[in-house]
C-alpha positions as CSV (number, residue, x, y, z in Angstrom):
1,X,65.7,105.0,110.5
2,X,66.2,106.6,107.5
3,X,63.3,106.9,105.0
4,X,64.7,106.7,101.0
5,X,62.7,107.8,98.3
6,X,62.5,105.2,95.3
7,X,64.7,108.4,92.9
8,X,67.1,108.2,96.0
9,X,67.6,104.7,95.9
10,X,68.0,104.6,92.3
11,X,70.6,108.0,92.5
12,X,72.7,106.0,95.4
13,X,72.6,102.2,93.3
14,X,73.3,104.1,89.9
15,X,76.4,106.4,91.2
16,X,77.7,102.8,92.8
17,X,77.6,101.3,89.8
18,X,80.0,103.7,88.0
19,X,82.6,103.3,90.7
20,X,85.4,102.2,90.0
21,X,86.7,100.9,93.3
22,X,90.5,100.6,92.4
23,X,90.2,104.3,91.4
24,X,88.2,106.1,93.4
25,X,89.0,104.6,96.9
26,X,92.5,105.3,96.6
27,X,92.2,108.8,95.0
28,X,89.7,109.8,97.5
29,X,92.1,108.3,100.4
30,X,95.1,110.6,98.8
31,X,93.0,113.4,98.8
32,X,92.2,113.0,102.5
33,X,95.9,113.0,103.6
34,X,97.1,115.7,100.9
35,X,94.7,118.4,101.8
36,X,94.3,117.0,105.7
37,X,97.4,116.5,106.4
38,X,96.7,115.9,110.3
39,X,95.1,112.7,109.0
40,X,98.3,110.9,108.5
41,X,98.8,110.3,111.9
42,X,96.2,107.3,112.0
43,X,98.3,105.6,109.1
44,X,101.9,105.7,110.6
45,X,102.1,101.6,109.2
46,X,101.9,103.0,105.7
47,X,105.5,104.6,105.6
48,X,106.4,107.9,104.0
49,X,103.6,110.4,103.3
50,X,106.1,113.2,103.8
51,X,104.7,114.5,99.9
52,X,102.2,114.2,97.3
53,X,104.7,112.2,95.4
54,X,105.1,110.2,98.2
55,X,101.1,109.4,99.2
56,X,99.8,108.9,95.6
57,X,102.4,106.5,95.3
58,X,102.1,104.6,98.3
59,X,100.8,100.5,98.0
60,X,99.4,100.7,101.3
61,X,97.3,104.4,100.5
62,X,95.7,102.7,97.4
63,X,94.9,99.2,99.1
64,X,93.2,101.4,102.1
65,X,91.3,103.2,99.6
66,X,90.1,99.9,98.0
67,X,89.2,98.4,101.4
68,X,87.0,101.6,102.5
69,X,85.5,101.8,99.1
70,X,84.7,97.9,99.3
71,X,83.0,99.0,102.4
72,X,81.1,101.8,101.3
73,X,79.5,99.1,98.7
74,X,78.0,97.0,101.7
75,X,76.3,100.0,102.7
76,X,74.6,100.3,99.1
77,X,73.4,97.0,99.4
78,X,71.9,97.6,102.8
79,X,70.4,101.1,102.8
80,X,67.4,100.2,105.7
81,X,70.3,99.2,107.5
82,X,73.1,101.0,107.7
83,X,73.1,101.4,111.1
84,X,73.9,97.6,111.8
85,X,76.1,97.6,108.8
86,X,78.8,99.6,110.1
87,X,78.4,98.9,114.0
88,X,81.8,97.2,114.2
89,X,83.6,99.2,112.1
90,X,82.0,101.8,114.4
91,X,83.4,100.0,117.6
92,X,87.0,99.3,115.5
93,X,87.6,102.9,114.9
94,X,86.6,104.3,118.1
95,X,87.6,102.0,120.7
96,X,90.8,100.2,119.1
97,X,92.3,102.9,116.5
98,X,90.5,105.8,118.1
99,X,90.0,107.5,114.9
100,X,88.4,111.2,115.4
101,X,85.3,110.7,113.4
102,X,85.2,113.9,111.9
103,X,87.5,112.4,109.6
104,X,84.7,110.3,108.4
105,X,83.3,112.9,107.1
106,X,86.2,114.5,105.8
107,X,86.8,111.3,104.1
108,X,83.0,111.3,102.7
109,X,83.8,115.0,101.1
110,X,86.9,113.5,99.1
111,X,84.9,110.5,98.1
112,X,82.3,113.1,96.4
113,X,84.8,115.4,95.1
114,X,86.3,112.7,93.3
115,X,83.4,111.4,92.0
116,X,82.0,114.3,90.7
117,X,85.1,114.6,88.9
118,X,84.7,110.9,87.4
119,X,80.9,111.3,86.9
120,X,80.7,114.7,85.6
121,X,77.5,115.6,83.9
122,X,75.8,112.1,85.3
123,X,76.3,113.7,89.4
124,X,73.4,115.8,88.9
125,X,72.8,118.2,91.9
126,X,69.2,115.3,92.2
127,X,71.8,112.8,92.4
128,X,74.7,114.4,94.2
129,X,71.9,114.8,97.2
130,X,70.7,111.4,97.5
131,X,74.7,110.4,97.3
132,X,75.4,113.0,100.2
133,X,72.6,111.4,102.1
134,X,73.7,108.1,101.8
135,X,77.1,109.4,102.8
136,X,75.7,111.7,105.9
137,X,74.2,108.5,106.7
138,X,76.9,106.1,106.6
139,X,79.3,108.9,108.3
140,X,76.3,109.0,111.1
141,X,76.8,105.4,111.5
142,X,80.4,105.3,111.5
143,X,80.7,107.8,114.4
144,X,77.6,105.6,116.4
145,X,80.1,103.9,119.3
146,X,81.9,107.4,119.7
147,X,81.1,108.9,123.8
């Protein structure tokens, strides 16, 4: 279990509250697939992402982004429990889509990159920790079910 500190808690609940799901999940999704470009292959449903042009301006990259954003949320709300939070998704991603999870983590770097960007002077390097300790956790999670 992971112990939070009350600064942590309120670092993690204060960068959530500035989200803006419907931006940063589908920039930070973009990002994945323009500078990862092997990451594509575990989104051949969405159509073309043969170009930048072509993944910003994709429907089905932007709701993605919203959906694991949406997710990410449920883990603010349960920081003691993380664990059990993100079990299925966990078993969904490693047993059905077979996802590598490094790309969790990849996918947690873009999220920060892009927020950082959004937050500017507000992502302290106090706050950017606690937000890249809620993320190492959530990423820890996410990669539980993996053998």
């Amino acid at each position: 279990m992971v112990e939070w500190t009350e600064a942590e808690r309120r670092a993690i609940e204060s960068v959530w509250e500035k989200i803006d799901v419907n931006v940063i999940g589908p920039q930070a999704l973009e990002s994945v697939l323009i500078v990862y470009p092997w990451t594509q292959r575990y989104f051949g449903v969405f159509g073309n992402l043969s170009s930048v042009s072509a993944i910003t301006g994709n429907p089905k990259v932007a709701a993605h982004g919203k959906t694991v954003l949406k997710a990410l949320g449920s883990g603010v709300k349960n920081l003691d429990d993380i664990k059990s939070t993100y079990a299925k998704l966990s078993e969904l991603h490693s047993e059905k889509l077979n996802v590598d999870p490094d790309n969790f983590r990849l996918l947690a770097d873009c999220i920060t990159i892009v927020i950082s960007t959004k937050l500017a002077a507000a992502f302290s390097p106090d706050v950017q920790a606690a937000w890249q300790k809620f993320l190492d956790v959530v990423v820890s999670a996410l990669s539980r079910e993996y053998h």
